[in-house]
N, C-alpha and C positions, 0 to 999 in steps of 0.2 A: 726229174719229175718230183713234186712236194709227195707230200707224205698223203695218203687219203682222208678229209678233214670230215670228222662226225658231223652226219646233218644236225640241222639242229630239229630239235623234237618238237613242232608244230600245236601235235596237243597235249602238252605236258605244261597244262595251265597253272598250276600251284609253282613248279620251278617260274615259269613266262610271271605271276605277280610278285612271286619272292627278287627276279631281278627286277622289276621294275620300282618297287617299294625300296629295292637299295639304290636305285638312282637316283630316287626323291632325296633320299637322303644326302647324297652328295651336296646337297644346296643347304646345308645347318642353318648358313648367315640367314638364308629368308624363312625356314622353319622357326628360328629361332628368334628373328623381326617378328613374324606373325605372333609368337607368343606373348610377344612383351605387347605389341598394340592391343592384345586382347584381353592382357591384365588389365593395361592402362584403362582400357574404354569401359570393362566392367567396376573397377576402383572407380570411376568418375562419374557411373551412373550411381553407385551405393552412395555415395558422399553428398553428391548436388543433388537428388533427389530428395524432397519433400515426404517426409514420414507418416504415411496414410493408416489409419487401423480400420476394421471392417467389424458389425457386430451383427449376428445373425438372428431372426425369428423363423420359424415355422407356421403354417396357418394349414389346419386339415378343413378341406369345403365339404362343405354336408349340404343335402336337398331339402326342399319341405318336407315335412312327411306328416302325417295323421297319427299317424304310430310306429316310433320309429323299434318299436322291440314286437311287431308284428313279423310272425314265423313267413319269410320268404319274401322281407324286403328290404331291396337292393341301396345300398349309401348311394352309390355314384349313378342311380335313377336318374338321366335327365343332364346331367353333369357333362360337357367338354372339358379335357382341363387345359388345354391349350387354348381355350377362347376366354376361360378363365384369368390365364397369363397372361391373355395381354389384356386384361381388365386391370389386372394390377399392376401394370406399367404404363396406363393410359392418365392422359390431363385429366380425367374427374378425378380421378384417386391424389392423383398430384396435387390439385387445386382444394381437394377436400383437406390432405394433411397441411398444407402450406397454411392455410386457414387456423386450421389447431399449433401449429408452430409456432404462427405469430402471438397468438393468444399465451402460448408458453415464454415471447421471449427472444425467438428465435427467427426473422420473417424473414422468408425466403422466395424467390421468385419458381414459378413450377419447371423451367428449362432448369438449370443451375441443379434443383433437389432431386427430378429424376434421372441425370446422367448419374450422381453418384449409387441408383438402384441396381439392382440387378436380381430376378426373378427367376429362380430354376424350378423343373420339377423332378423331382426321385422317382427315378423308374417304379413303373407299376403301384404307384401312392395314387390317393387323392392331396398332397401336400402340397404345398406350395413354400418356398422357402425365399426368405425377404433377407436380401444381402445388403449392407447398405456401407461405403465407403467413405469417412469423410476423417477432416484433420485431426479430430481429436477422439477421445473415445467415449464421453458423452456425446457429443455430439450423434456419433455413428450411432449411440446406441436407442438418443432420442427422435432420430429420423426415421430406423427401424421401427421403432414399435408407434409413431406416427402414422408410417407409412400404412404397416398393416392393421392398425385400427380402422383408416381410411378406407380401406380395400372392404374388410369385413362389415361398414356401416354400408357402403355404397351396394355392395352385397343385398345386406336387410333391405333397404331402401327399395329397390327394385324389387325382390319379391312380397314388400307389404304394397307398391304399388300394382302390380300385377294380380296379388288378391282383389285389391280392391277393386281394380277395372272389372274382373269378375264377377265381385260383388252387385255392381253398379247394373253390369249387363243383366243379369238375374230378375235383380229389382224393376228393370225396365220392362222383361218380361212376366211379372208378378203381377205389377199394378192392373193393367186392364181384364188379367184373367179375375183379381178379385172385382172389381166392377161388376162382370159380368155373373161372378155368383153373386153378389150381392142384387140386381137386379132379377136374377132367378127366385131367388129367397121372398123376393116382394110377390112374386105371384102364387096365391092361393090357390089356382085351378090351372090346370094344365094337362095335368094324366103324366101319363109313364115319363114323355117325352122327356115335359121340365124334370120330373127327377131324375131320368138317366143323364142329362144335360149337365143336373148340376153337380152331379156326382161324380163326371169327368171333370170338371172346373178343379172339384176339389180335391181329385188325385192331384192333377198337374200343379194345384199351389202348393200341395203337400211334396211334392216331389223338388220344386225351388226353393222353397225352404231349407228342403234337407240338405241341398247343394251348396246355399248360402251359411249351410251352419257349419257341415264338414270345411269347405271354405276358409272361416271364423276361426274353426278348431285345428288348423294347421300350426306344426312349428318350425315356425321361421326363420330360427337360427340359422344365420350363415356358413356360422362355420366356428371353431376355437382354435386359439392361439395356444399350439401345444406347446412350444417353446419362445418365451418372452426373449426379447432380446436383450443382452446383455454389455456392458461396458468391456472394448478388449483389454487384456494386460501388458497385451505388447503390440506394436506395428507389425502389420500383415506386408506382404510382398518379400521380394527374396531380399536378403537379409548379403552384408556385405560376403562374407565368404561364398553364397551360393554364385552372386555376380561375380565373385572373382575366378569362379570354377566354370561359370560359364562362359567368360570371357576367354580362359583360358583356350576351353575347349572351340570355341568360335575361330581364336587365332591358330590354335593349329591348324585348322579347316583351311583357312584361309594363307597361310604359310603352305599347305602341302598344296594349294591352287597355284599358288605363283610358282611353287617349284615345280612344278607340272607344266604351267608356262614354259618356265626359260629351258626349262629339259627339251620341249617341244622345238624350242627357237636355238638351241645349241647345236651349234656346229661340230664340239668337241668327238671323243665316243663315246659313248651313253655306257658301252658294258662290253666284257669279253666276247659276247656273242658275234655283235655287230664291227668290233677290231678283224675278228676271224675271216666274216663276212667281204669287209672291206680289202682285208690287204691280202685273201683268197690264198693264207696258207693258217698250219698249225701253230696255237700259244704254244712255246717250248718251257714255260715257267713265269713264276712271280716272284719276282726275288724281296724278300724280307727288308724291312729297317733297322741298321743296326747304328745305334750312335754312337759303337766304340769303332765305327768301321770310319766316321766322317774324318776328313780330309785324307783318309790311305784310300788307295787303289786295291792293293794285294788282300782277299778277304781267306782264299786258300793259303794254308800255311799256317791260320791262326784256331786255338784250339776251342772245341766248343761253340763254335759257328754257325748259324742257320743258312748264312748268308751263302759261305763256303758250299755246303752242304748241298745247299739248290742250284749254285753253281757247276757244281760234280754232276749232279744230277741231269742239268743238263747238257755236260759235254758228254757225257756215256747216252743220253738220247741222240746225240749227232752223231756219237762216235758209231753206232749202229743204223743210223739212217742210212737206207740205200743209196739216194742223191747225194748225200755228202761222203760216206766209206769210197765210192769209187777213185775221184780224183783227192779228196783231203784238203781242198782250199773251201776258206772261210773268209766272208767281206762281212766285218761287222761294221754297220752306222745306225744312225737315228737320222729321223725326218729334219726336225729344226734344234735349235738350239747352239751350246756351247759345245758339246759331244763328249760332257765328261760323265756319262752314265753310257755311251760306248766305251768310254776307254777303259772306265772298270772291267764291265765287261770282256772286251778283248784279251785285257789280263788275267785275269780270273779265267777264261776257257781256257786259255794258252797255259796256264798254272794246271788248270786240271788235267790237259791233255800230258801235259807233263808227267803229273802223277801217275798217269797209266802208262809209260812208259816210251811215249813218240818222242822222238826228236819232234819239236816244235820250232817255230820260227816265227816269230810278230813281226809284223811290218808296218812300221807308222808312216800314212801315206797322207798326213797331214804335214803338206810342206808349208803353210803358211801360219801359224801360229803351234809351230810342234813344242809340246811342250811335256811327253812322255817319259822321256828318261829324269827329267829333273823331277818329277812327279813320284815316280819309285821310290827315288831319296837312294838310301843304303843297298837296299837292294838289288842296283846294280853294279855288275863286277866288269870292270874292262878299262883298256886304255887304248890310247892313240897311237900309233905304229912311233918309231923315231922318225920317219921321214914324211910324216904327213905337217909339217910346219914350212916342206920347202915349200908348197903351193897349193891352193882350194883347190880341190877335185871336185864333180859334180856329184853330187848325190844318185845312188845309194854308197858310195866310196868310204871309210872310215867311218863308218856309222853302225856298225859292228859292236852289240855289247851285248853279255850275259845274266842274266837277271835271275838271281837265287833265291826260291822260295823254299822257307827255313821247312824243313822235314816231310817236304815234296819233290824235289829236283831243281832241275833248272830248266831254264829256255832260253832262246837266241833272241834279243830285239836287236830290230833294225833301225833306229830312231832315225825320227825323221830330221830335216836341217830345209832352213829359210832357203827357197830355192825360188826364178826370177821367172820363168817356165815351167809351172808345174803340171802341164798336162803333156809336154814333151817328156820331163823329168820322167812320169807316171809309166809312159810308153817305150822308156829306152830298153835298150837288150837283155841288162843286167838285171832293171828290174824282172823282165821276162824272164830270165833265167834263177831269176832268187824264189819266183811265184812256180817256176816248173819242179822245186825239192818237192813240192806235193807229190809227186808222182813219184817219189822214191818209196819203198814200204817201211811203214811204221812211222814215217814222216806229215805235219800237220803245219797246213801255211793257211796264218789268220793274217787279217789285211786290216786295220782298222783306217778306216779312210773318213772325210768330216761330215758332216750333216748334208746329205743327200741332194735336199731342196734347196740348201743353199749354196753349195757348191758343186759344180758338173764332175768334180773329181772323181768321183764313185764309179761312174759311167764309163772313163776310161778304163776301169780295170775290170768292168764287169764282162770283156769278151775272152776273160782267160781266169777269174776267180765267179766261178758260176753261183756258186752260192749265197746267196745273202741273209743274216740276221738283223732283225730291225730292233733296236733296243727302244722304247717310247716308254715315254707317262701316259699312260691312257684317262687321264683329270687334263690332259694339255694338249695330246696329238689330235688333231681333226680329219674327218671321216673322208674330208674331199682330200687332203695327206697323203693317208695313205692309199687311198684309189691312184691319187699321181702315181707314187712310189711305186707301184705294183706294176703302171702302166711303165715306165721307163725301164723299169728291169727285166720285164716281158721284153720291151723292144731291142736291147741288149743281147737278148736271146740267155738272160739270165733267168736265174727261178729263186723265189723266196723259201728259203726253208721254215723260216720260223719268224714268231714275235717273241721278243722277250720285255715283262713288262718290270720297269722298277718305281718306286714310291714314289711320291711328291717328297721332294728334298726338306726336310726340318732344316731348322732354324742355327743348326750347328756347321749343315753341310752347306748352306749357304752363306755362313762366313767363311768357311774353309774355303767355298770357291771363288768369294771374292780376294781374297788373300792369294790365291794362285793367280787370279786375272791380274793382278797390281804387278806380282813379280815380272809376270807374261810381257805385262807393257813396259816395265820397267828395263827388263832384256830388251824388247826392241825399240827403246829407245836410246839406248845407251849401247846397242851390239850385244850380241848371245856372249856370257860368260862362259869361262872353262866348265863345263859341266862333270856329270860322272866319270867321263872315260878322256876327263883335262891333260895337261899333262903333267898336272903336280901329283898327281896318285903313281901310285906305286904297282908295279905289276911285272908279270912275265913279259919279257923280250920277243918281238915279231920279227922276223926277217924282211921284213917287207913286201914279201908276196902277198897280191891283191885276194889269194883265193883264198890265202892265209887269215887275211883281214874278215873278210866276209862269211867266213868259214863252210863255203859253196863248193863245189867240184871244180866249177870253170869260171871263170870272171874277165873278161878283158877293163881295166882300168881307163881307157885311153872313150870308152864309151862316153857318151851324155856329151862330149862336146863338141860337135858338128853343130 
């Protein structure tokens, strides 16, 4: 049974956006597309854009008034100032300064003069503020003060016509009231009547009078121009560094979109959480990038190591797992690939287990492109029996070698050899009895077998090495992967103990690894050479005994070829 796998924390929203902002990140190339379209497009708005300046006036509107320094009266008597605004962006005002323009020099049609206005008002003013945008900075500056000269005569205009209609109404009511005292005046006799008659006549002309004079006596000023406008010194609008910081900021926006995108449309894992998730056991580690480690396997042994370290790390977590201490077999593979981030691995636990003091045993159970013992290089110690030249024997037969990690121990590998049946090869006795030293105490049998999904091989040994470690890239494994993976070794009646994740390979370990694939083909096209345990090395003397070879309790030789 796996180990119990921490839920994951549902409401623990700051960690839930902290991974998700580092999945974004995984996608730099389109983080980093987005940047650059966003300088571009800000750069090419600063540059091909048309250099505008803008020059401002003020205008405060004031009412009629009789007296305007009379205790208790109001400026903005009478006044909207938003009916106001749009007085000063309407075609009279337009048609009025267009008029004055042309007279200066300047003729301009009133669609064309009024797009370049623009009329605000400042909170809680009677102001009005005349913006006006145009190519050069006379210009701007005599379109402004065109503009609001226009606004403040149309202003007067209207309230000396409104007097006047006033005026006029008065007058109409004037004339016949004096008619009529003047025909009262004509009569000598009358009594009280005619004089109380005429004497109302003459209040009420006295009274339109006084209306028509207060009227008269009004001041009409529209309004001043508290601030003239003036010529800019510079072009207004954002200026090339603001476009390029905007741009900037636009393309990242738009970079963390698409990387959101393809995060969404990605098959791959998105994050540790959802590996867990899927292949429904515990991360056992991360193992570090080392670039003095590329093209070796052996990372235990060498001093100062992160590599090693996390390695130790996690065979002392298996070496106390309850599922794996029982029986001591270990099947390490990866989903897809070449399986040379299993085979480090493999080595490296097998080195560690060593270090703590098991007899260990590796077993490379890649019989079709084995290429482990040549991989070690030096560090393996062994030879061929004398009598393994009378005839090929099936594998696992002379394949028997020692692999010494320098001020760790050792361990047994069993390397593998081109074999023509490898799933009978997988199932014969010997191998059964090489994968049963688990079950001796203090004994540790790792199985490194080749990539899962691409070869059924794994599957055959999963009904006697229960265990499984899935080594992946979690920037390459995909989520439906490892669901397969988990499902096959369930049906096996196997159980995953763990995931172990290693880096995206730099640019050093993938020449190292093409350089080993060139040799790989090169052996098999030309026949496997003498390897480590050839027979040109030099070594201790075998008797020839098979159990001797193997260094197993029992061994019958005569196995694998039925």
């Amino acid at each position: 049974m796996n180990q119990p796998i921490r839920a994951l924390e549902d409401q623990d929203e700051p960690a839930l956006l902290r991974d998700q902002f580092r999945q974004l990140l995984r996608y730099r190339a389109l983080l980093v597309s987005g940047v650059v379209v966003g300088l571009l497009g800000g750069g090419w708005l600063a540059l091909s854009g048309e250099e505008n300046y803008t020059s401002t006036g003020e205008v405060v509107v004031r009412s009629a008034t009789s007296d305007p320094f009379a205790a208790g009266a109001s400026a903005d008597k009478g006044i909207n100032i938003g009916s106001e605004r749009q007085t000063a962006v309407s075609d009279t005002v337009g048609s009025l300064a267009a008029v004055v323009l042309a007279r200066q020099g300047d003729p301009v049609e009133v669609g064309p003069l009024l797009s370049g206005l623009q009329v605000t008002n400042p909170p809680n003013t009677l102001a009005l503020r005349f913006a006006y945008t145009g190519r050069t900075p006379e210009l701007a500056r005599g379109r402004a003060q065109a503009l609001a000269d226009a606004y403040l005569e149309i202003r007067r205009q209207r309230t000396e016509n409104s007097i006047a209609h006033m005026v006029q109404g008065y007058r109409a009511q004037l004339t016949p009231l004096t008619e009529q005292r003047d025909q009262l005046a004509e009569q000598t006799s009358g009594g009280n009547d005619v004089t109380s008659a005429r004497a109302n006549l003459v209040v009420a002309i006295s009274e339109l009078n006084r209306k028509i004079s207060e009227l008269r006596a009004l001041d009409t000023t529209p309004g001043y121009l508290t601030k003239k406008p003036a010529a800019p010194t510079g072009p207004t609008g954002a200026g090339l560094p603001l476009l390029l910081g905007l741009g900037g900021v636009v393309g990242l926006a738009l970079g963390l979109l698409l990387s959101w995108v393809r995060l969404v449309f990605d098959p791959a894992v998105r994050s540790t959480r959802e590996l867990v998730r899927s292949l429904g056991a515990p991360l056992l580690g991360t193992l570090p990038r080392e670039r003095a480690t590329a093209g070796t396997l052996l990372a235990v042994g060498r001093g100062g190591s992160r590599l090693a370290e996390e390695y130790r790390a996690v065979a002392f977590r298996l070496a106390y797992d309850p599922s794996f201490s029982r029986r001591r077999r270990l099947l390490v593979t990866a989903p897809r690939g070449d399986g040379a981030a299993a085979a480090a691995a493999a080595v490296n636990l097998a080195a560690a287990f060593a270090e703590m003091g098991r007899d260990v045993i590796l077993v490379e159970a890649d019989l079709r492109t084995p290429s482990l013992a040549g991989d070690l290089g030096p560090a393996v110690q062994g030879v061929r029996p004398r009598w393994a030249a009378e005839g090929e024997r099936a594998w696992p037969s002379d394949s028997r070698m020692n692999v010494d990690v320098p001020g760790s121990g050792a361990f047994t590998l069993i390397a593998g050899r081109r074999t023509g049946n490898v799933p009978r090869a997988l199932t014969s006795p010997p191998v059964g009895r090489i994968i049963a030293e688990g079950d001796r105490p203090d004994a540790v049998v790792i199985v490194l077998a080749p990539p899962v999904l691409a070869y059924a091989d794994a599957v055959a040994l999963l009904d006697r090495v229960e265990g499984v470690v899935v080594v992946c890239d979690p920037r390459d494994v995909r989520r439906s992967d490892l669901e397969r993976i988990r499902e096959i070794i369930e049906a096996a009646d196997g159980s995953v103990l763990g995931a172990l994740l290693h880096p995206a390979r730099g640019r050093y370990e993938r020449r190292a690894l093409r350089k080993a694939g060139k040799r790989r083909a090169k052996a098999a096209r030309y026949g496997s050479a003498p390897g480590p345990g050839g027979n040109d090395r030099s070594g201790p003397e075998y008797t020839g005994d098979p159990a001797e070879t193997l260094g197993l309790r029992t061994f019958d030789s005569t196995a694998g070829h039925g």
